[in-house]
N, C-alpha and C positions, 0 to 999 in steps of 0.2 A: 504494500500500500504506500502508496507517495506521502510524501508531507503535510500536513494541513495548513494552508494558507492562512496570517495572520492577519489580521481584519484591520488596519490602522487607519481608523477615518478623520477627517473633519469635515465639519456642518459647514452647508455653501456661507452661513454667514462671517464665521471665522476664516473660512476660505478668500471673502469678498476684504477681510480687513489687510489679510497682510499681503492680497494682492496688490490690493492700491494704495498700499504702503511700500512697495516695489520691494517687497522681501523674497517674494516668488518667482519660479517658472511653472509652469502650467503646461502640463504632456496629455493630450488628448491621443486617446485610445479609441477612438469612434471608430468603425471600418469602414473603408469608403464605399462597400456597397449600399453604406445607410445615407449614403451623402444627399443623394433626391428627398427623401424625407426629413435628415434632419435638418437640413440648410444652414447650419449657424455654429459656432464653435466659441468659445470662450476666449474675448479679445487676447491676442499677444497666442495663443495655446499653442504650443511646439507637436505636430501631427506623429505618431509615430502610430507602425501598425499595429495591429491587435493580434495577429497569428503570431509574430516572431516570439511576442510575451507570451502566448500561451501555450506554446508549445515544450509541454513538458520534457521531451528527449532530448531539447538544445542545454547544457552546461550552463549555469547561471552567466558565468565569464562570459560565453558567446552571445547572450544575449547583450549583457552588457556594453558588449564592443559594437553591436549592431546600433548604440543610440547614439542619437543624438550627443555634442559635448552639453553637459548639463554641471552648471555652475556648482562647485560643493558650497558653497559662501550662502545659496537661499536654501530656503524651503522647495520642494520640487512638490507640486496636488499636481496630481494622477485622477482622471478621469475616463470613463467610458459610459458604452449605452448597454452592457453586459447583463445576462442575468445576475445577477447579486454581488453586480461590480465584480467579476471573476479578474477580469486582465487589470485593471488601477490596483488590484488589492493584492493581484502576483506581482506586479512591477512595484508596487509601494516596498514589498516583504525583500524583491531583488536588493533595491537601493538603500533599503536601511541596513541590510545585510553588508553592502558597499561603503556603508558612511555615512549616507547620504541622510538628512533629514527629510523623510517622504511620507507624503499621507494618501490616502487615498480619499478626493471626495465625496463624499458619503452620501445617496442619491442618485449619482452621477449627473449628467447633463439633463435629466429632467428635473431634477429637483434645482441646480441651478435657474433653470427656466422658468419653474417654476416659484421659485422667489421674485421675479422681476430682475433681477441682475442683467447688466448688458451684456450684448455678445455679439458678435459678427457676420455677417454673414459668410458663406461659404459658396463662390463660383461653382455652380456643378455644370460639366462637361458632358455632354451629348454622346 
């Protein structure tokens, strides 16, 4: 049996403070087949895909190497539109494992949305 993924959340509203207190980077997990529907991404959010993180068989190391450079100096909220936030909450477990100060946004992008919080739109491509 694998590991159990450790749940490390915060609430979009703690999320929304030390965003716009520029303490953050923000790694969206969405997959781009949701992009027609979801249309919008959390201002600044650095895209990364949702299969590389959730594939169990890749070595944490390789996954790691696969990201984005992601500053150790902030907080790194992780997000996606997963069932029960699966990929923000194995990427949050990677990068605290790393060092990294990381949470997973708790809700994901509908509960964002769902507070009113701003967010971007997202160019979707034909």
């Amino acid at each position: 049996m694998g590991t159990p993924v450790v749940r490390l959340r915060i609430d979009p509203a703690g999320a929304r403070r030390i965003i716009d207190e520029g303490r953050a980077v923000v790694v969206d997990l969405t997959s781009s087949f949701l992009d027609p529907a979801v249309r919008s991404r959390i201002h600044g959010a650095i895209r990364v895909s949702p299969n590389a993180v959730l594939d169990r068989n890749r070595p944490a190391a390789d996954v790691l190497a696969t990201l984005p450079a992601l500053p150790r100096d902030r907080t790194v909220i992780s997000y996606c539109t997963c069932p029960d936030e699966e990929a923000s909450a194995r990427l949050t477990q990677l990068l605290r494992h790393d060092g990294y100060d990381a949470w997973a946004l708790a809700g994901g992008l509908p509960a964002w949305r769902a507070a009113g919080y701003p967010m971007e739109r997202i160019e979707v491509t034909a």
